[in-house]
N, C-alpha and C positions, 0 to 999 in steps of 0.2 A: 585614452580609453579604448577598450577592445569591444568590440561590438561584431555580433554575427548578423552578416547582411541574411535579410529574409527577402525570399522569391515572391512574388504575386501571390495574397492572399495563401501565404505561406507555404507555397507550393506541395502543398498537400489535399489530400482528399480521403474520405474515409466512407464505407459501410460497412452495414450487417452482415456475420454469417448467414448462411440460405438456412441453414440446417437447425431445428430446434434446440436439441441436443447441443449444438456448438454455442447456441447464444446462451442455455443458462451459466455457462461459465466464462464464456467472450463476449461480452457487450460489446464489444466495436473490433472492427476488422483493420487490416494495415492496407491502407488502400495501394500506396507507393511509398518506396523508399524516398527520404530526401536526404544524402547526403550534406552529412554535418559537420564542416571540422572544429578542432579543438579550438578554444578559445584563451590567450595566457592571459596572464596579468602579476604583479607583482604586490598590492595594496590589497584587494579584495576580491570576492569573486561569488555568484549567486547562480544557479542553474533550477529552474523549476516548467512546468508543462504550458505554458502559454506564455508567450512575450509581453503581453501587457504586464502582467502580473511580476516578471522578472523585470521589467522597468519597474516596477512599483518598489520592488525591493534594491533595486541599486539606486534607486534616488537617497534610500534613507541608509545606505552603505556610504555612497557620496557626501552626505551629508554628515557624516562622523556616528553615525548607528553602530549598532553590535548586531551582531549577527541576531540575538533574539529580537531588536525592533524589527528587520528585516522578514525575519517571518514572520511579526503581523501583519504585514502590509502586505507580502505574497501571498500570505492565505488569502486573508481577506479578498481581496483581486483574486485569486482563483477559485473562490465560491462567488464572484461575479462574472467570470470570464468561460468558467469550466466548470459550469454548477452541475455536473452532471457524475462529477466525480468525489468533489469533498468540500467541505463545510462548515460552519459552524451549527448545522443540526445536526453533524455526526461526531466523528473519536479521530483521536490522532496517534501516536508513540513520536518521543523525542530524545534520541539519543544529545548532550549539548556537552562541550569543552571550552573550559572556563579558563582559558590562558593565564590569568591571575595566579589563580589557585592551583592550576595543574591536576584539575580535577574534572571526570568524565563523568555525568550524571545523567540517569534515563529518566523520563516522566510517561507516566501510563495515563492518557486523557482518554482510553478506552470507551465508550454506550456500555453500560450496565441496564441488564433485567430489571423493570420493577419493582416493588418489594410487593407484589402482590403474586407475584410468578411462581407458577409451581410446574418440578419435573414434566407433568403431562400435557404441559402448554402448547403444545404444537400436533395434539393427538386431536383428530376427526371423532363425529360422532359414534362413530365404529371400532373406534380406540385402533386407529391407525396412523400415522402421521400423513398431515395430510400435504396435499404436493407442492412443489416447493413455486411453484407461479400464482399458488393459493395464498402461500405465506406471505408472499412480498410484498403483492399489491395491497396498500391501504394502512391505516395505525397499526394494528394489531404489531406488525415486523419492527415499531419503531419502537429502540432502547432509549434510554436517559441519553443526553449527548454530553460531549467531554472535550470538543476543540475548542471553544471559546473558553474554558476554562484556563485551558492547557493554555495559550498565548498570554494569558494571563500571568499565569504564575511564571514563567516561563519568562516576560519582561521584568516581573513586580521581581526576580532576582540576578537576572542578566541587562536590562535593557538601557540603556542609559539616554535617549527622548523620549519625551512627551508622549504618553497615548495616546491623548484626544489628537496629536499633531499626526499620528503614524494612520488616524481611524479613518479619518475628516477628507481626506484625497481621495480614497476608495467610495466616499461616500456621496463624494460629486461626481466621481467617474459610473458610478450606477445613475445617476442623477441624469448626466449629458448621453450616458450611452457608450455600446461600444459596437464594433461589430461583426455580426456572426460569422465564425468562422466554417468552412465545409466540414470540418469534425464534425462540432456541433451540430451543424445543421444535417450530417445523415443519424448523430445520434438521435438526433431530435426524433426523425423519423422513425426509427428502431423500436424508439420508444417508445412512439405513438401506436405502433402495434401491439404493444403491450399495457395498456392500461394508462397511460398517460392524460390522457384526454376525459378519462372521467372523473378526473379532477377540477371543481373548478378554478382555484388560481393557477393550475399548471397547467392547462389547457390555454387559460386566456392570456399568459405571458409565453408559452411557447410556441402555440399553434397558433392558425391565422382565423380567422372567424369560419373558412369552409375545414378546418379540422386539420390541414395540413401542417407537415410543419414549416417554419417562418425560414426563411432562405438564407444562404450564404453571403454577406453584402451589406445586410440590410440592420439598421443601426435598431439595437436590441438598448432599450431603458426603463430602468427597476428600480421605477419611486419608493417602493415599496420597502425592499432594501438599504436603499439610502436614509428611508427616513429610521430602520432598523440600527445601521448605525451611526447615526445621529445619537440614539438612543445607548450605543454601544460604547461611542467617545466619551459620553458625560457617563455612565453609570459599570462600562467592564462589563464584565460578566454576569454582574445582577442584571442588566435587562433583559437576560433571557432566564436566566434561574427566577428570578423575582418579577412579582409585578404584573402587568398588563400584558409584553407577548409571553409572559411564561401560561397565563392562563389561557390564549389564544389555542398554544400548543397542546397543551392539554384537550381545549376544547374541538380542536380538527382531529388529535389522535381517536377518540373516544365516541366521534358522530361523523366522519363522514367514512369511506366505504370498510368493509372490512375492521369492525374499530377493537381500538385497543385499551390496555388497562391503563396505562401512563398518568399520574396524579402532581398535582401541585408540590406534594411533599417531597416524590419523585424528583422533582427537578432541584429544587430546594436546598437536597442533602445530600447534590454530587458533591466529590471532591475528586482531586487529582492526586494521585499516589506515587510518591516517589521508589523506585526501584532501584535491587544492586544490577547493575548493566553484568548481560553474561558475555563473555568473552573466553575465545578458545584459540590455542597456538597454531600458529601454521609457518613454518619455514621461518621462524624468527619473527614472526609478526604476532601483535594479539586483536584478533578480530570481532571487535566487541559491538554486542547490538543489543535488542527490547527482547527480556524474558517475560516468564509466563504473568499474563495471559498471552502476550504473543508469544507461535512456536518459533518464529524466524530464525532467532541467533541461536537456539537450540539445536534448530536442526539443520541451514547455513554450517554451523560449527561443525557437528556430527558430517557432514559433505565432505569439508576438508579437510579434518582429521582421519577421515579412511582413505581420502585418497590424498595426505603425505605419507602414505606408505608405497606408492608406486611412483615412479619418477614419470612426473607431467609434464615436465620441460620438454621431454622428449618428444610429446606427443602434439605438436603447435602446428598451428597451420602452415601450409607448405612443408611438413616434413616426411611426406609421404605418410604419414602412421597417426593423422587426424583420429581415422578414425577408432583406432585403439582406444587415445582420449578421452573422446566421446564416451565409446564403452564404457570405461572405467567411472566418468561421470553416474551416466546410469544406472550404473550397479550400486553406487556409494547413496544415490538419491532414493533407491527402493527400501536400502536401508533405514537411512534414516526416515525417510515419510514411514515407514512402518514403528517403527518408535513413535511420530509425531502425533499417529492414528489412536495408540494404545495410551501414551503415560499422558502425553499432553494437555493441559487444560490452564484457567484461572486457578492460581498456586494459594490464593486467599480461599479457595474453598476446595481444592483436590491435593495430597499429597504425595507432591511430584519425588518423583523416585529419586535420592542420590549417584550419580556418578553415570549421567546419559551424555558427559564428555571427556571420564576419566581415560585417559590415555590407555591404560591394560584393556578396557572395556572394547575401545575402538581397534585397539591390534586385534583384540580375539574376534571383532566382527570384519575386518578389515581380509585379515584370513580365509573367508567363505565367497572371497569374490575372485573368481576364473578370468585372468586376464586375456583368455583366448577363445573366451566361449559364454554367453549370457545366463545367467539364470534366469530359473520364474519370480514371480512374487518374492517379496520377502517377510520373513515373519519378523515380530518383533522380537529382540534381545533380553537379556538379560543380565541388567546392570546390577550394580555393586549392591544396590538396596532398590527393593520395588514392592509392589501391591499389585504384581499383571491378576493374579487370581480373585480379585477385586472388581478388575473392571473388565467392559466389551473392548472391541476397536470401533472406532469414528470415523468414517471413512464419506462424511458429505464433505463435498469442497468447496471453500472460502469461496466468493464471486468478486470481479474485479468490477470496481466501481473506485478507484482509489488515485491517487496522487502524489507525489515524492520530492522533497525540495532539498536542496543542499546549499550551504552557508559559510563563506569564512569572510571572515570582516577582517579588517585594517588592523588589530589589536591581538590578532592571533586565535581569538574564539574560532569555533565551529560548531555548525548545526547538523545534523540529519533527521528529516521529519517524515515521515509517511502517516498519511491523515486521508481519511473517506468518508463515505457514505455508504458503501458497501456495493451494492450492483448501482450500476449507471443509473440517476436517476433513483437514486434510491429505493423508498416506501411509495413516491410520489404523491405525497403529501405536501403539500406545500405551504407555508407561514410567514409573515413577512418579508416576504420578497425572496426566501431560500427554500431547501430542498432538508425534509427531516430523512435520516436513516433508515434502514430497514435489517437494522445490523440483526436483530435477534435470531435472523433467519442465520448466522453464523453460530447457532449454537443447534447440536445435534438435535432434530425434529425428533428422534426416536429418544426417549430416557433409557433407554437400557435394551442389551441384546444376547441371548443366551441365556437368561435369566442373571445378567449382571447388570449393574448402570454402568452408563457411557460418560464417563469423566467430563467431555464438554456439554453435561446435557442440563437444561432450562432451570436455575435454582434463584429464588429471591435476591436480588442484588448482584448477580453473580456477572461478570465480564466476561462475552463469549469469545470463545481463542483465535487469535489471529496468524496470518501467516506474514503480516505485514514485518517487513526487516530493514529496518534505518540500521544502517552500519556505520561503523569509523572503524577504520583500520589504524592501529597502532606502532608505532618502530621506532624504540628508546625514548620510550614514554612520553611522545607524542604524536598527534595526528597526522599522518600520513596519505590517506585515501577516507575521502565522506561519498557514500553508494547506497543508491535504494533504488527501487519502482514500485509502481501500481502491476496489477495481474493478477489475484486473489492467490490460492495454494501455489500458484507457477510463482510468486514472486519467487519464493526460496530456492526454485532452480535460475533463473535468470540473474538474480544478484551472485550464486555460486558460482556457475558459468563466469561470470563477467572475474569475479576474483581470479577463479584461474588464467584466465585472459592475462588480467596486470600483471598477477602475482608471478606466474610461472613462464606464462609466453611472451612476457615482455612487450605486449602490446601497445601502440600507442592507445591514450585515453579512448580518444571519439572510436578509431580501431574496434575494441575491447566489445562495446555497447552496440556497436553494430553487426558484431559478430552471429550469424545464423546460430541460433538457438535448438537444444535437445533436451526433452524432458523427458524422466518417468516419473509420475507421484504414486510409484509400485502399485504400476497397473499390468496388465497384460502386454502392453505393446508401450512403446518409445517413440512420442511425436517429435519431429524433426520439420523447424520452418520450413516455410514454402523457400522453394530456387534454390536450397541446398539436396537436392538428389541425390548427386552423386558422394555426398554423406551418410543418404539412406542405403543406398546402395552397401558401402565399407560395410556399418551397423548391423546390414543385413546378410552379410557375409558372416559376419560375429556371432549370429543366432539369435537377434533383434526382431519381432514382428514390428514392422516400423507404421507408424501414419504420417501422412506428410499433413501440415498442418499450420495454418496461418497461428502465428506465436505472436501478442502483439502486447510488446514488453512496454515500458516510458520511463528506463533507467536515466537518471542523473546523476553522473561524477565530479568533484572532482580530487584533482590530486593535487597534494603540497610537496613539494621538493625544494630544500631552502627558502630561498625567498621565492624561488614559482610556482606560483598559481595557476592552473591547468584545469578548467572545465568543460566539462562534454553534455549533448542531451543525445538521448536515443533519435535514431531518423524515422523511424514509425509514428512517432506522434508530431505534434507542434510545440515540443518544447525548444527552447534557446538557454544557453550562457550567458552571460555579461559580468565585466571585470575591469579589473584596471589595472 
């Protein structure tokens, strides 16, 4: 068995940006790099954001699992280890391959709106929208949730053990405890500055009785949870939809701060939605991820489909002309986040325009990008079929609060899941021993702008857009590369990024995920990770206004090549691999 040795208290450490501005869209900082290398194996192989939780899930790879019991048991454990990111009181997306069948299937476990939710949901007494630290804190922000669903179905047609057997470890390890790690423990903190603490259960499970938060060290246990599932082994997903804590949830969304409309029926009448996975070609590969409501593989896709029009092999690190690259990166990501701003939404209630990946569409946009020279902004396109004169552009961005697991079991299956809560810490609401969502704040606060509506804006039932992107890369009709991360709207640059990485620069794995990071989500200027400068520098030779700018991605890969198995975690967070 391969195993990544971990440093002291996983030799990392983490805080807050200083800057207001930086936390509503970075909850947590990259305090130090840890160097991570790739992990092989030949049998199996699991990569997700905490070590506990990747031992929970190679116990039951070990143990002749499928890749879908394996991400019970990893979720699970990482809404007990890393409840500050995802859950089951939030949403998931599940790209999964079914080695049997030879079949790639997506599932939308998305937070849907209410059904009491109307367009002006998020409008102040002033018919303003009101600010987005207003939104967050308290029920009002919390949608229906859809991850325990999703685990659900997701085993009831992949999983081949026991759930009460996959629930019941998780549920004594919230029981004994585990302990806090220094992530945690500055997230904690972070949090505490915003609203955490006028919570009561999330006050008196994460703070210490003077208010602070609970230290790095110190053995962290949530009867509370455990005894949730207990609840969860005997009954699935009715015990949160049905029954005793469903009206719990109801009753903290609705009374305590900030309350929301959330109803018994609400919970009752989720389901999980199966989707056709979108996938778009790149250099003989087909790069398939979660369509709408999420924009990921949309606009992921639209990434690399502009920039195989320019030769990126060329542009690799060490080849003196990074920074070209880069450029080209950036130009291709303005585009497409400007497409993502305008057509984008839940396809169950907006009608997404035909042909935002057709190959003619992306040469004629592919054509307005100056390999020698930056442009501004970019405006959105115009595809084969659309409604632009229909709607505004959207332009609030996703908040990282998220998580990202990858899966290949013994059998050939594979998994990629990216699953949240939305901002760190969600709604801060807390319910049996977990953290509800605050997902709604992912849907445009404003309904409409210029006197049109904003295609992701608040409608009854409606699933607010994600930028989350579980990927599987394809090559001769099978799995090749499983890649995702948490990072809210930056996921779509960091998973791109990373593809070019493998795809083009031949990187190795861990390499690839490590690699300093360039974003624009067609803003005015191009943030570029801290310690690569003299990247900023090239960019800014380019005609780039640069920022430099802590980027703090929690990519997991890994890669199949015949019989090996090659997995990576990013070294910004405390994820690990494990394999055989």
């Amino acid at each position: 068995m391969t195993r990544l040795a971990l440093a002291p208290a996983f030799a990392l450490a983490f805080t807050l940006a200083p800057a207001l501005a930086q936390e509503a869209v970075q909850p947590e900082k990259t305090f130090a790099l840890d160097p991570k290398p790739a992990v092989t194996g030949t049998t199996y192989m699991v990569a997700a954001a905490h070590p506990l939780a990747v031992e929970a899930g190679e116990a039951v790879l070990a143990g002749g699992g499928t890749a879908a019991d394996a991400l019970v048991a990893v979720q699970l454990a990482l809404n007990l280890v890393e409840p500050q990111s995802s859950g089951i009181g939030g949403g998931a997306f599940l790209l999964y391959w079914d080695a049997a069948t030879r079949r790639l299937t997506s599932l939308d476990g998305r937070e849907k709106a209410p059904a009491a939710a109307t367009p002006d949901y998020w409008l102040g007494e002033d018919g303003k929208p009101v600010g987005w630290w207003d939104a967050v804190i308290g029920g009002r922000s919390v949608g229906v949730p859809g991850t325990l669903k999703l685990l659900e179905e997701a085993h009831d047609r992949w999983g081949r053990r026991n759930w009460a057997g996959l629930v019941r470890p998780i549920a004594e390890m919230a029981g004994r405890g585990f302990g806090i790690s220094p992530r945690l423990e500055a997230s904690i903190a972070g949090a505490t500055a915003r609203g955490l603490g006028d919570f009561p259960a999330a006050r008196a499970y994460f703070l210490t009785p003077d208010g602070t938060a609970r230290k790095a060290g110190t053995t962290l246990r949530n009867p509370a949870f455990a005894a949730t599932l207990r609840s969860v082994a005997a009954r699935k997903s009715a015990a949160l939809h049905h029954g005793p804590l469903a009206g719990e949830i109801v009753a903290a969304v609705r009374t305590e701060k900030n309350p929301g409309i959330l109803t018994l029926a609400d919970l009752a009448s989720y389901e999980v939605i199966e989707r056709a996975p979108v996938c778009a070609p790149y250099r003989g590969y087909e790069v398939c991820g979660m369509g709408p409501p999420s924009s990921g593989a949309l606009t992921v896709g639209q990434i690399l489909m502009l920039l195989e029009h320019f030769d990126m092999a060329a542009y690799a690190p060490g080849s003196g002309r990074e920074a070209e690259g880069r450029h080209l990166l950036a130009e291709a990501m303005k585009r497409a986040y400007a497409d993502r701003g305008l057509y984008m939404a839940d396809s169950d209630f907006v009608r997404m325009p035909g042909g935002l990946l057709d190959p003619a569409y992306m040469t004629l946009r592919a054509q307005g990008i100056d390999r020698s020279s930056a442009g501004g902004k970019a405006t959105p396109g115009n595809p084969p079929w659309r409604e632009a004169a229909l709607w505004s552009p959207d332009t609030d961005p996703d908040r990282p609060g998220t998580s990202h697991i990858v899966v290949r079991d013994a059998y050939g299956n594979a998994a990629s899941m990216t699953t949240t809560i939305e901002t760190g810490f969600g709604s801060r609401v807390m319910v049996g021993g977990f953290l509800l969502n605050n997902e709604l704040t992912d849907f445009s606060r404003a309904p409409e702008a210029d006197g049109r509506p904003i295609a992701n804006r608040v409608q009854a039932g409606k699933r607010p857009r994600s930028s989350m992107a579980p990927t599987i890369v394809m090559k001769d009709g099978k799995p090749m590369l499983l890649i995702g991360s948490p990072g809210g709207s930056r996921i779509i640059a960091y998973v791109a990024q990373s593809l070019v990485a493998i795809l083009d620069w031949n990187m190795p794995l861990a390499d690839a995920l490590a690699l300093p990071h360039t974003v624009n989500r067609n803003g005015e200027k191009t943030d570029v990770e801290e310690g690569a400068e003299a990247l900023a520098a090239g960019l800014e030779a380019l005609g780039h206004e640069v920022t430099i700018r802590n980027l703090n991605s929690g990519l997991h890969a890994i890669r199949i090549d015949g019989r090996t198995l090659t997995g990576a975690a990013d070294p910004r967070r405390e994820g690990v691999a494990m394999g055989r």
